[in-house]
C-alpha positions as CSV (number, residue, x, y, z in Angstrom):
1,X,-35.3,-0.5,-49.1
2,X,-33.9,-3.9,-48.2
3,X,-35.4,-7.5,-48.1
4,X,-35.4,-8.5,-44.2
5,X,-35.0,-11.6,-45.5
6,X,-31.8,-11.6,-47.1
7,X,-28.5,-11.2,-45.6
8,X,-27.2,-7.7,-45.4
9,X,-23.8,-7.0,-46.8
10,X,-21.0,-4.4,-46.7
11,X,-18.6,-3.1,-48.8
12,X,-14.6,-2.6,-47.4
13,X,-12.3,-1.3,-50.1
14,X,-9.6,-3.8,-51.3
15,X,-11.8,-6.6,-49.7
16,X,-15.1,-6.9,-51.8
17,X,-17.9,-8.1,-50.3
18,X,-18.2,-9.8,-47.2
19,X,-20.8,-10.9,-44.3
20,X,-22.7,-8.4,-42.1
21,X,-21.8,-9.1,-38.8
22,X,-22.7,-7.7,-35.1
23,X,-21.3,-4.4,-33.9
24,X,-18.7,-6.4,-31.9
25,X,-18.2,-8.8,-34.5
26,X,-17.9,-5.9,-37.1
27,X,-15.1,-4.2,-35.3
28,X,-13.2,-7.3,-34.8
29,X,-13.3,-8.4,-38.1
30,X,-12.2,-5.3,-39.3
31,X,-9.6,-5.1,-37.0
32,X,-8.3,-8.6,-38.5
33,X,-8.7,-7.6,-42.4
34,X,-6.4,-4.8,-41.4
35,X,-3.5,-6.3,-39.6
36,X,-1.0,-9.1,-41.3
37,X,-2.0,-12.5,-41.5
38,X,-0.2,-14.9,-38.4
39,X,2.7,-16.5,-40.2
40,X,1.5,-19.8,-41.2
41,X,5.1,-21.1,-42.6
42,X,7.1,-23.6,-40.4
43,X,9.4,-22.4,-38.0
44,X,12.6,-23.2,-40.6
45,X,10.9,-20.8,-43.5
46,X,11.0,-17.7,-41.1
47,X,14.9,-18.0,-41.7
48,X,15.1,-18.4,-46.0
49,X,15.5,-15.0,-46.2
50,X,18.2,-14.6,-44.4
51,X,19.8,-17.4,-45.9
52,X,18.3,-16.8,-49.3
53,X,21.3,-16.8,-52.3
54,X,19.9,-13.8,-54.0
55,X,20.2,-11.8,-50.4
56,X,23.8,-12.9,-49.7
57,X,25.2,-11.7,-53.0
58,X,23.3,-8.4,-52.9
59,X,25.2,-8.0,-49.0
60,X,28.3,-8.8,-50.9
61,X,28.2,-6.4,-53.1
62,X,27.0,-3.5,-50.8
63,X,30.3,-3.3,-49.0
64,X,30.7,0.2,-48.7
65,X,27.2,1.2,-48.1
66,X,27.7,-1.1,-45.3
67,X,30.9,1.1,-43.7
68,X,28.2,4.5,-44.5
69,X,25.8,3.0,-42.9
70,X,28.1,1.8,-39.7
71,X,29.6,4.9,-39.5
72,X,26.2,6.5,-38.4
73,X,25.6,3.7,-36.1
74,X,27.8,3.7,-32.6
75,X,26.0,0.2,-31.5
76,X,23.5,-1.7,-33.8
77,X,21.2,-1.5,-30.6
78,X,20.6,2.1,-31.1
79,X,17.8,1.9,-33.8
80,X,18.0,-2.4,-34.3
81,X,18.6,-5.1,-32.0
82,X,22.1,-6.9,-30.8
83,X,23.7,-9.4,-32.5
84,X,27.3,-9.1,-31.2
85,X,29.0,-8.3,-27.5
86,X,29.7,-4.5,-26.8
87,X,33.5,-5.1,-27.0
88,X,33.1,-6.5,-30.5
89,X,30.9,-2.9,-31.5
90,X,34.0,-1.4,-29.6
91,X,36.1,-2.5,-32.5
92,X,33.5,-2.4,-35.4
93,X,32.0,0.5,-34.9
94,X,33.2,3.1,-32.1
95,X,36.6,2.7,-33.7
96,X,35.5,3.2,-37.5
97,X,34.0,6.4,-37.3
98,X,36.4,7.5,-34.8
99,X,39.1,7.1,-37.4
100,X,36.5,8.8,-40.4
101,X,36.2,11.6,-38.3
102,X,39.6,11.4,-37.9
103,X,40.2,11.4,-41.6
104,X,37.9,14.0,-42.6
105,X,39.6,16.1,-39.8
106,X,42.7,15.8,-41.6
107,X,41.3,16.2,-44.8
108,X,39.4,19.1,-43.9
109,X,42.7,21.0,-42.3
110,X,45.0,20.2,-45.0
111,X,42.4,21.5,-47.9
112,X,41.1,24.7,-46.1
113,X,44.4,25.8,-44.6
114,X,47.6,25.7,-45.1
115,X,49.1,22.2,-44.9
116,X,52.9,23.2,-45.4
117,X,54.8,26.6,-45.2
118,X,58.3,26.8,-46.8
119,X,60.9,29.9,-46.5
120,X,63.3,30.6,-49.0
121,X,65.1,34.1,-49.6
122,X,65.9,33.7,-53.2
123,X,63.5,34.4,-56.0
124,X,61.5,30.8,-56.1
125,X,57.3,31.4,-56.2
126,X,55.7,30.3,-53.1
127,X,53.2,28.2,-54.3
128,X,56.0,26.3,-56.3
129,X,58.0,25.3,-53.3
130,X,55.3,24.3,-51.0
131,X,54.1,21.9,-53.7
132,X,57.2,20.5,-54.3
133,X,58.3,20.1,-51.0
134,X,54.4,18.7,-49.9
135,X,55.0,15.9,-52.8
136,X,58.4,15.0,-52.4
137,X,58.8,15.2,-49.0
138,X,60.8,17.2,-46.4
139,X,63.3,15.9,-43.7
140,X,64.9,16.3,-40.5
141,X,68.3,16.4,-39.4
142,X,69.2,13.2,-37.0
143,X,71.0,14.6,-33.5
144,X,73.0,12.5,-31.2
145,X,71.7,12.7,-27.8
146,X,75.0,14.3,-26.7
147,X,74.6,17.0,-28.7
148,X,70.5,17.7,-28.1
149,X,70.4,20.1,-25.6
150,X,73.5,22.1,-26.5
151,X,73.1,26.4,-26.2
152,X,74.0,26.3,-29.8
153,X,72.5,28.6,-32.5
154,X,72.6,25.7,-34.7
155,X,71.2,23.5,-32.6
156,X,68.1,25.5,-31.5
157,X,65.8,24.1,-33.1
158,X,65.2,20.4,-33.0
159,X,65.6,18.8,-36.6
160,X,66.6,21.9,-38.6
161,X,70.5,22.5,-38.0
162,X,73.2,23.0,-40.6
163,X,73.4,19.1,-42.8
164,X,76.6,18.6,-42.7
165,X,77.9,14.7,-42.6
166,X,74.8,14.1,-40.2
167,X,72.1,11.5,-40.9
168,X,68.8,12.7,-42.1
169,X,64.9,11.6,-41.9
170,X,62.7,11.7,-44.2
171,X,59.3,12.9,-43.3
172,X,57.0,11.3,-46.0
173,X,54.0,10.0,-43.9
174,X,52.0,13.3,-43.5
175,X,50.7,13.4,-47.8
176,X,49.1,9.9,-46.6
177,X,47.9,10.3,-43.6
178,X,44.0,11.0,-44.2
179,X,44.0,8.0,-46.5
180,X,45.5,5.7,-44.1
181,X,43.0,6.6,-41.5
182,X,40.1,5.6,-43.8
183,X,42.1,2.2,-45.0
184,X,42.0,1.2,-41.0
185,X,38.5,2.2,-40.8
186,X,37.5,-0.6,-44.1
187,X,40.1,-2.8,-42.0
188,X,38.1,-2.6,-38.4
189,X,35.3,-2.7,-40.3
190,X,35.8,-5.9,-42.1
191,X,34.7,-8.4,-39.0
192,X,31.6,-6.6,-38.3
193,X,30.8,-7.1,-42.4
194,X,31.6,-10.9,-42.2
195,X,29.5,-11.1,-39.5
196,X,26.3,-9.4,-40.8
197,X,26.7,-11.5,-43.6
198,X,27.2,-14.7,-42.0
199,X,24.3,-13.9,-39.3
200,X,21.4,-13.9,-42.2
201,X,19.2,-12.0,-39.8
202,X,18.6,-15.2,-38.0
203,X,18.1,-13.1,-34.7
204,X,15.7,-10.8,-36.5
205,X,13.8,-13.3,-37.5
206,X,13.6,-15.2,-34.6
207,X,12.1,-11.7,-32.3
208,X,9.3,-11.4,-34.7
209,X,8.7,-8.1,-33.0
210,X,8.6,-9.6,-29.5
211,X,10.7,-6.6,-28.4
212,X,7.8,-4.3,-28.9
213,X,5.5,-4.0,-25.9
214,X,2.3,-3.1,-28.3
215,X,2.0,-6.9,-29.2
216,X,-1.4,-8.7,-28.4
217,X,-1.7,-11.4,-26.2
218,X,-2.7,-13.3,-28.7
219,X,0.1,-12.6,-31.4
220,X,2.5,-13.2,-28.2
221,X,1.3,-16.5,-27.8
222,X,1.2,-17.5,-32.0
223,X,5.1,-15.9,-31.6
224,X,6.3,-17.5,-28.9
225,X,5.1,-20.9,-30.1
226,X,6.8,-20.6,-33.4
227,X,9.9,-19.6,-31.7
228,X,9.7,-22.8,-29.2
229,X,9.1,-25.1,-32.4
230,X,12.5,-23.3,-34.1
231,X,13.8,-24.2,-30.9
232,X,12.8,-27.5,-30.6
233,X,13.1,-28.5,-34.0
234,X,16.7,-27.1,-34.4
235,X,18.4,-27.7,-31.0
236,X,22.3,-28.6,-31.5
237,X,22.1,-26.8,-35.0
238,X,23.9,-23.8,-34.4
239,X,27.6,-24.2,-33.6
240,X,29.2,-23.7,-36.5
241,X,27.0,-20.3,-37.0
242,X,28.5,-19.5,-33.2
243,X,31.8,-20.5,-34.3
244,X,31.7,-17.9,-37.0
245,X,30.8,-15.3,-34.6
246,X,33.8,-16.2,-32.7
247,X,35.9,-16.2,-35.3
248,X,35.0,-13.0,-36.3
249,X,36.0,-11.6,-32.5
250,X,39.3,-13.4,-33.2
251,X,39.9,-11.7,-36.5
252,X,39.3,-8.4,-34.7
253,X,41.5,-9.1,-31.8
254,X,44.7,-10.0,-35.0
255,X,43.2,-6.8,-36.6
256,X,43.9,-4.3,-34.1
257,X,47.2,-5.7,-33.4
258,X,48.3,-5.6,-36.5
259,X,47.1,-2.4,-37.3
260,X,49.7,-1.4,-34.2
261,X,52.9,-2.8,-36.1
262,X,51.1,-1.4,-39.5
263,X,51.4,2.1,-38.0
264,X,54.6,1.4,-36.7
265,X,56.0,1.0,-40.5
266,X,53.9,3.7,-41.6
267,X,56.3,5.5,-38.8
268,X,59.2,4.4,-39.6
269,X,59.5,2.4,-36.5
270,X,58.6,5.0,-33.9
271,X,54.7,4.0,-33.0
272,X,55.2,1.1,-31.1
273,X,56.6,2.2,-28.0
274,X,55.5,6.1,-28.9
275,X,52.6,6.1,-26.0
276,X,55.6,4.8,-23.7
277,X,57.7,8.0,-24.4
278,X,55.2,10.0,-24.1
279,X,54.4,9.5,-20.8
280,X,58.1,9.4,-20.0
281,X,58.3,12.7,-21.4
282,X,55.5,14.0,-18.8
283,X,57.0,12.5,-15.9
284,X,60.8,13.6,-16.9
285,X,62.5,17.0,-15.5
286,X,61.6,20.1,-17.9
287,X,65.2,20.9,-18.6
288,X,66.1,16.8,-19.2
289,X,63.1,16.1,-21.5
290,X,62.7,15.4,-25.2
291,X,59.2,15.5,-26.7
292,X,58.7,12.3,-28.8
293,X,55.9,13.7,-30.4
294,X,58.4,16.5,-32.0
295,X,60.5,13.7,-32.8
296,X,57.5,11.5,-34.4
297,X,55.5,15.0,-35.7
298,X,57.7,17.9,-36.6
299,X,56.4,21.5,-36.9
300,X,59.6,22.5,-38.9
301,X,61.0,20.3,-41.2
302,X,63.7,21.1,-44.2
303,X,63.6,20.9,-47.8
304,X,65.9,21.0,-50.4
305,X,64.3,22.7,-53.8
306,X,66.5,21.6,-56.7
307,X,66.8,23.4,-60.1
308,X,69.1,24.2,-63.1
309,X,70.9,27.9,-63.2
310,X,71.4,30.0,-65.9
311,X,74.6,28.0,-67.5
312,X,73.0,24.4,-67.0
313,X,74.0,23.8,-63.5
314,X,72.3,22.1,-61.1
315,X,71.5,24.6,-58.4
316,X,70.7,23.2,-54.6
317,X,68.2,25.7,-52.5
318,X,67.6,24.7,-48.9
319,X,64.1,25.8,-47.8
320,X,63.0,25.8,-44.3
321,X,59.2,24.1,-43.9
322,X,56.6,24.6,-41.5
323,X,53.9,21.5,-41.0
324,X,51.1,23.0,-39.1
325,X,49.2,19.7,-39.9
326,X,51.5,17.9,-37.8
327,X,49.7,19.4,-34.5
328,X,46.6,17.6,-35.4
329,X,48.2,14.6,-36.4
330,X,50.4,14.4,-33.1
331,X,47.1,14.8,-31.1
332,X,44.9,12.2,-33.2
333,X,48.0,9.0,-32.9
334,X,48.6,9.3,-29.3
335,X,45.1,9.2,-28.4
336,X,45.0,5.9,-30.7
337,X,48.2,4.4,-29.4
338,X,46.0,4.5,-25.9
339,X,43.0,3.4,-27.7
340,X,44.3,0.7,-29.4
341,X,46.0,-0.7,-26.2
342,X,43.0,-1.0,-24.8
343,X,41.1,-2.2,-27.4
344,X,43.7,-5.2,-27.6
345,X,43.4,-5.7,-24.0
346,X,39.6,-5.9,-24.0
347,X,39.2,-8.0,-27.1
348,X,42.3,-10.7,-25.7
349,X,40.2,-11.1,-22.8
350,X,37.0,-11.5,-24.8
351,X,38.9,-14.8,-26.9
352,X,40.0,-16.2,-23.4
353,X,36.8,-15.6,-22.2
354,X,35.2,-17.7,-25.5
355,X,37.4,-20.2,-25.3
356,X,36.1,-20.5,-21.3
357,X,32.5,-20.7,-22.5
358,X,33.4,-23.2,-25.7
359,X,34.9,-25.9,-23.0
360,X,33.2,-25.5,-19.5
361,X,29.4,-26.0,-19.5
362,X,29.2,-25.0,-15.9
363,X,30.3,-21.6,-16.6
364,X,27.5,-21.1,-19.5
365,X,24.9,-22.1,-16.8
366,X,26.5,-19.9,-14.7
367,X,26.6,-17.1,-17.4
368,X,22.9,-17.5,-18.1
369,X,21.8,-17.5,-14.4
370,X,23.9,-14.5,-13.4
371,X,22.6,-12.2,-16.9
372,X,18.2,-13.7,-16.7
373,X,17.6,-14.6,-12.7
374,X,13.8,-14.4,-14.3
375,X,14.6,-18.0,-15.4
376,X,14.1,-20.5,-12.8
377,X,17.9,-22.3,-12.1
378,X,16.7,-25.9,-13.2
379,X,15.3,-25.0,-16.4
380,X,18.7,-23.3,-17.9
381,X,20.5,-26.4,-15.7
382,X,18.2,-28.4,-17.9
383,X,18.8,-26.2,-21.5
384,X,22.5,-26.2,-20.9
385,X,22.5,-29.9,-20.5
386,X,20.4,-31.0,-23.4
387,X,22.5,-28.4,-25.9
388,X,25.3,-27.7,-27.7
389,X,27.3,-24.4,-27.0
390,X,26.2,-22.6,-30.5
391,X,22.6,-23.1,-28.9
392,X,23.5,-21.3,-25.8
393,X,25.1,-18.9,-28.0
394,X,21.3,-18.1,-29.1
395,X,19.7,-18.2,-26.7
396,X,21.9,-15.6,-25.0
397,X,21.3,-13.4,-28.0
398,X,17.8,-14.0,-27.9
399,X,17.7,-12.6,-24.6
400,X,19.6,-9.3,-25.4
401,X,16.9,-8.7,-27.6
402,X,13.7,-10.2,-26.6
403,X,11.4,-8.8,-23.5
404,X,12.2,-10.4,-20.4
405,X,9.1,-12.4,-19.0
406,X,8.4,-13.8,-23.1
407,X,12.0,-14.7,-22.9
408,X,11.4,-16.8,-19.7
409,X,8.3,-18.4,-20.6
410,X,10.1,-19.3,-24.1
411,X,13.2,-21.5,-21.7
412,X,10.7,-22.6,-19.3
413,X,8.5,-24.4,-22.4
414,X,11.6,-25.5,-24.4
415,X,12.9,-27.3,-20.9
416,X,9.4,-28.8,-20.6
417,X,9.6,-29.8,-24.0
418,X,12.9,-31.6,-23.3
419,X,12.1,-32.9,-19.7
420,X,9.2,-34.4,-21.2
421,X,11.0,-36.2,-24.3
422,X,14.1,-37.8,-23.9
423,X,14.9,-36.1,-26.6
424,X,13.4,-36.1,-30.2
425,X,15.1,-38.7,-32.7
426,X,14.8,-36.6,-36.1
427,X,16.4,-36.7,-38.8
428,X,20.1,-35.5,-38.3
429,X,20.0,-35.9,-34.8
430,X,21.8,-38.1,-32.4
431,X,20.3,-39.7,-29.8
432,X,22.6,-39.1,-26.5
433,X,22.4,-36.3,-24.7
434,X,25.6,-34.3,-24.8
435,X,27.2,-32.0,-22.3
436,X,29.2,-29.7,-24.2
């Protein structure tokens, strides 16, 4: 039995003893011990840990779990949030696994079948002369185009007549090719990293879950506020953080062109202009034509096997090689000669389009009407006005990731904020009002 007279307590596991309260008070309470305390740090703390020392160097050193972990991720907004424009994830990360797959295509082809073939009548093993011509490469012979489509024996087959005094390619590319697909995927790769790193998981921390619909009112309100105080408190802060993000578009725009002339030495000169011959080749006459990609990709290649004879002389053996792996590895450039030119022309017109942004405040009011008409036309007039263009940088972002209406009321208070101050006079801050 109990004293009416004293208070009653209960006991919660993890929480000790506490209060009886009412029925309605009880399952509030409860409901409190069990979620997270509201953040009670200033608006600057919610960003340490993104820009905390012990983080960046741990990033650093993760490089390649960071290409694993790309590799499974077409756009960051499948399972995260957006950070970067879908032109930039283009390059980043449609193109890296394309080329893994790529690579492990290869890979997979040359290791379960049969990545060379080589004839040779006289009594050399098999497996001897396909693994010396596979390491030390096979060649073409060069033909002049007056001789190409001559109704000779010897001139059949394109690449494999008789030597004679004739010029000869070497075809050395195809032991490398799975390994130079992977080094371009660590190359297209690399901005994305820079970015993450540089980023610090400011726009996580900024979205405090405000992306997810099951948020109370009242955690929406505690939220919002400490976004509008990061706001507020930081306006004009973030250029140079925007400025990295462009700089990280401009270092992929230089990436996939010189991954173009990169392929074209890897080539020997014949990748550049190969997508242009290959449509020239569609559209030519059947009996005029010459395939580039035979040209580029041989199936059948020659190889001489050299060895010493019975007395000590040097004996000569001309084999003739079949590269079914070229097939695949005709079919995998041409589609990324095409890809490539369009991934140049998309990202060119992504700097231009930067640059427009970095110098023309009109067109980053524009750009903010046209993408959240939710927001009334004065307050973003007012935002743009009162900002620098790294700030409009974030709050574009912010938008991408935050839910609509929260994202309005979030511009409408900030524009308050700033209609009703001339503007705050803290520490680091000018006084004017700046356009750009």
């Amino acid at each position: 039995m109990t004293d009416p007279t004293q208070p009653q307590t209960i006991k919660i596991q993890h929480y000790g003893t506490v209060p009886a309260k009412q029925p309605k008070e009880k399952r509030v309470f409860l409901q409190s011990l069990r979620k997270p305390k509201p953040a009670t740090q200033t608006p600057n703390k919610l960003l340490d840990y993104g820009a905390h020392p012990r983080r960046g160097r741990r990033s650093s050193m993760n490089f390649p779990r960071e290409i694993i972990r790309g590799v499974y991720q077409l756009t960051q907004t499948i399972n995260g949030y957006t950070i970067d424009s879908s032109i930039f994830r283009l390059n980043t990360n449609a193109t890296v696994i394309l080329l893994i797959t790529f690579s492990l295509a290869v890979t997979t082809r040359q290791y379960v079948g049969h990545a060379i073939d080589c004839l040779h009548a006289r009594d050399i093993p098999e497996e001897v002369l396909n693994t010396y011509c596979w390491i030390h490469s096979t060649f073409t012979v060069v033909q002049e185009a007056s001789r190409r489509h001559q109704q000779n024996d010897q001139l059949s087959l394109s690449g494999i007549e008789t030597t004679g005094k004739r010029a000869i390619k070497q075809i050395k590319y195809y032991q490398w090719v799975e390994f130079f697909l992977f080094v371009q995927a660590i190359l297209f790769y690399t901005p994305r990293w820079l970015w993450k790193s540089w980023e610090g998981g400011k726009i996580h921390a900024l979205m405090m879950d405000l992306d997810v619909a099951v948020c109370t009112e009242i955690e929406k309100k505690q939220k919002k506020k400490l976004m509008i105080d990061y706001l507020w408190e930081n306006l004009r802060y973030h250029n140079w953080w925007a400025y990295k993000y462009y700089f990280c578009e401009i270092l992929a725009l230089i990436n996939v062109i010189g991954q173009m002339f990169l392929m074209n030495r890897f080539f020997d000169g014949a990748f550049l202009m190969f997508g242009f011959e290959v449509l020239s080749f569609i559209n030519s006459d059947q009996e005029d034509r010459i395939d580039p990609m035979i040209q580029v990709f041989p199936r059948m290649t020659k190889c001489t096997f050299q060895k010493y004879g019975v007395s000590g002389e040097q004996e000569k053996h001309d084999a003739l090689c079949i590269l079914p792996l070229n097939v695949v590895n005709e079919k995998i450039y041409i589609f990324l000669w095409f890809w490539f030119i369009i991934l140049t022309i998309l990202t060119f017109l992504t700097v231009i389009y930067r640059i427009i942004i970095i110098f023309s405040p009109r067109m980053r009011v524009y750009l903010l009407r046209m993408r959240y008409r939710l927001v009334r036309g004065d307050v973003i007039d007012t935002i743009v006005r009162r900002s620098k263009m790294g700030d409009w940088f974030l709050f574009y972002m912010l938008g991408e990731n935050v839910d609509s209406l929260i994202f309005r009321d979030v511009l409408q208070e900030l524009a308050h904020k700033l209609n009703r101050h001339d503007f705050h006079h803290g520490p680091g801050f000018k006084g004017e009002i700046q356009e750009a």
